[in-house]
VEXDREN-2710 file (C-alpha; in Angstrom, 1 decimal):
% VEXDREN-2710
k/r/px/py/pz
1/UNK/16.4/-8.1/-9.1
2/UNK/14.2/-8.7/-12.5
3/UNK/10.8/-8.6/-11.3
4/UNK/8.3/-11.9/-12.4
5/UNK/5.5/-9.9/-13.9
6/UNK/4.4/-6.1/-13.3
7/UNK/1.6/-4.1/-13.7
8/UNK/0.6/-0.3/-13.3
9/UNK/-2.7/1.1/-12.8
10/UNK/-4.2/4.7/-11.8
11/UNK/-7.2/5.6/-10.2
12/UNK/-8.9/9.0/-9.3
13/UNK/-8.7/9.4/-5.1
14/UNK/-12.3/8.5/-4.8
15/UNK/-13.0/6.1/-1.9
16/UNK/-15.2/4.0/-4.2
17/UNK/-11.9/2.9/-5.8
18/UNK/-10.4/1.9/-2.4
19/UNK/-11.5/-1.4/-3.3
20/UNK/-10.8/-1.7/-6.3
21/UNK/-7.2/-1.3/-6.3
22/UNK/-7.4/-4.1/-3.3
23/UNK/-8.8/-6.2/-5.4
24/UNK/-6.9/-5.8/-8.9
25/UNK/-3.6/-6.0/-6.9
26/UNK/-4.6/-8.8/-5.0
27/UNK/-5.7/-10.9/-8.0
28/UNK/-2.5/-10.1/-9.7
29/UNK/-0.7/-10.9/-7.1
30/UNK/-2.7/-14.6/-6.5
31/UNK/-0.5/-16.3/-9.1
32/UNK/2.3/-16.4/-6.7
33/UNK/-0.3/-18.8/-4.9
34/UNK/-0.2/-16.8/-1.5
35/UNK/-2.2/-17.8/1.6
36/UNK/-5.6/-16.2/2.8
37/UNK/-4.0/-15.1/5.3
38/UNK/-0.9/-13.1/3.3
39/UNK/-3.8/-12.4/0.5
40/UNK/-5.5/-10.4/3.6
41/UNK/-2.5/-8.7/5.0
42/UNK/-1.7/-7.3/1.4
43/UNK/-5.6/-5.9/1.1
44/UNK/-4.9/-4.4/4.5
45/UNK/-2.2/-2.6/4.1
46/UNK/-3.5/-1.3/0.4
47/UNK/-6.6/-0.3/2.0
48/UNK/-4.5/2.4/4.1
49/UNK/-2.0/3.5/1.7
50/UNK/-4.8/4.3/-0.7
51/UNK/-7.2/6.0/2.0
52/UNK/-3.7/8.0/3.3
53/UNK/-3.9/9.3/-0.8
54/UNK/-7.7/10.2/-0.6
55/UNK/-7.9/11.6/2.9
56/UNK/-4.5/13.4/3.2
57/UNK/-2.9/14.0/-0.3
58/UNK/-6.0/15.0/-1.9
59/UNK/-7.8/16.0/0.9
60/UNK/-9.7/19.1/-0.8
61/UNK/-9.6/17.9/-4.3
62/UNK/-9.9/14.5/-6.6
63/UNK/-6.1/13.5/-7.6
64/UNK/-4.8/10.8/-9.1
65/UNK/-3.2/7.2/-7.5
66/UNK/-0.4/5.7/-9.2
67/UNK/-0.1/2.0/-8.6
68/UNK/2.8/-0.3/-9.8
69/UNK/3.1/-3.8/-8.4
70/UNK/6.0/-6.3/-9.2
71/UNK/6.0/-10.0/-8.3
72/UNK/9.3/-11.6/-8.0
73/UNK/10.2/-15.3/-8.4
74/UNK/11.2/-15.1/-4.8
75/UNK/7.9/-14.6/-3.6
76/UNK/8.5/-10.8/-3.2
77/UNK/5.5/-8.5/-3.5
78/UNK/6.2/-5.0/-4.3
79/UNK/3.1/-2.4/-4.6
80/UNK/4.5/1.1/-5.0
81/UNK/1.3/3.6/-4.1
82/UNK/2.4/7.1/-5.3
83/UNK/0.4/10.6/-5.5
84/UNK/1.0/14.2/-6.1
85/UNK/-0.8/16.1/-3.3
86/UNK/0.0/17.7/-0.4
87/UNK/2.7/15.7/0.5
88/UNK/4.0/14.9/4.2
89/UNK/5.8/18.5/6.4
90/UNK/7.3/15.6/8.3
91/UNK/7.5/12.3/7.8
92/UNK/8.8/10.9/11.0
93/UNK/6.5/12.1/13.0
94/UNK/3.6/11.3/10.2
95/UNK/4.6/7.7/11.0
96/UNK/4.2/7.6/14.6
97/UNK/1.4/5.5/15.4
98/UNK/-1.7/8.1/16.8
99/UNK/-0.8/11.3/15.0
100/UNK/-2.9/12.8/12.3
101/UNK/-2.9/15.6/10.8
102/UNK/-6.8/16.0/10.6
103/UNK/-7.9/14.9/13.4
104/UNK/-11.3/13.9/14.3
105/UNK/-12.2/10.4/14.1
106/UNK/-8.9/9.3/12.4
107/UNK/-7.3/7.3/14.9
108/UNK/-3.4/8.2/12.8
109/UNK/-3.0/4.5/12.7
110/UNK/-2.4/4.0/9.1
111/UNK/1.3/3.8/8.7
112/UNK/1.6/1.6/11.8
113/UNK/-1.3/-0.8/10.2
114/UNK/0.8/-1.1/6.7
115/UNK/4.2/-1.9/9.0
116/UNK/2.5/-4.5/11.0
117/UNK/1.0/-6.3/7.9
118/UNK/4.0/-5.9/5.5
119/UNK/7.7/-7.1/6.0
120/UNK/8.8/-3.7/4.9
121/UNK/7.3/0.0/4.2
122/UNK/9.2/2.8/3.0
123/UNK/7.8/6.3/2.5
124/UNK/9.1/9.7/0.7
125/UNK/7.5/12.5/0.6
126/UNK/8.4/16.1/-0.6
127/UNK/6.3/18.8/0.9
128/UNK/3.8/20.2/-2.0
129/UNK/4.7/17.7/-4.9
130/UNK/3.5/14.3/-3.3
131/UNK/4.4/10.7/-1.4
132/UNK/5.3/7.6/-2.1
133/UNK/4.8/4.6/-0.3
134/UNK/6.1/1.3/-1.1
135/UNK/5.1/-1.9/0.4
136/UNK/6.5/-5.5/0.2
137/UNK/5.3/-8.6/1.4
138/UNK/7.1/-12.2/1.1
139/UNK/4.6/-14.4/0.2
140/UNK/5.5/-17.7/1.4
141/UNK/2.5/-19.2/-0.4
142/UNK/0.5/-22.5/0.2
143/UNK/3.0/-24.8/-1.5
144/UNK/5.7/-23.9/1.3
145/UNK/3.0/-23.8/3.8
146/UNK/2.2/-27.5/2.7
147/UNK/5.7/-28.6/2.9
148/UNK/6.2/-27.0/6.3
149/UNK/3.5/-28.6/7.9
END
């Protein structure tokens, strides 16, 4: 599947760029006319595959965040989130909702927040060379919401 339009950004794993990617790939993603509502799940589930990247991949040192979103004529938003840090001992149990490998306040929520916002997640991970996450969302968008209703 040819993808609509693409773009690829980078940012250093500061949490002041959290945001920033939210809002870059959200705007890019706007021309497929999505719904405040899918707009908000997408920002969601970036919000916690970028924080994952600052807290856990680069937890002692600034990295850097690859980004690459496609949009496909289908509606189909894909936002690959990709680092080189630590990388995940074991994923499966990395995605079981309450575990976290630091502790503390982290409530280990942050791969079961993406999955519940996103019609799919997928994550690799190597041990030592880095993860990557990929999200997609089907934006159904208000024109179909408009015919639907």
């Amino acid at each position: 599947m040819t993808p609509l339009n693409e773009m690829r950004m980078t940012v250093d794993s500061r949490s002041v760029n959290e945001s920033y990617v939210r809002v870059a790939v959200s705007a890019f993603a706007a021309q497929l006319d999505p719904t405040v509502e899918e707009i908000s799940d997408l920002k969601t589930a970036l919000s916690e595959a970028v924080t994952n990247c600052i807290v856990h991949a680069y937890a002692d040192r600034v990295g850097r965040i690859n980004i690459h979103t496609q949009l496909f004529e289908t509606g189909l938003v894909r936002v690959r989130i990709r680092d080189r840090g630590c990388g995940i001992p074991d994923v499966k149990q990395a995605l079981e909702p309450l575990w976290s490998s630091v502790g503390g306040e982290r409530a280990g929520l942050g791969f079961a927040v993406m999955e519940s916002f996103c019609d799919k997640v997928r994550v690799r991970s190597t041990y030592g060379r880095g993860t990557s996450v990929t999200l997609e969302k089907q934006i159904q968008g208000r024109e179909h919401n408009k015919s639907a209703a």
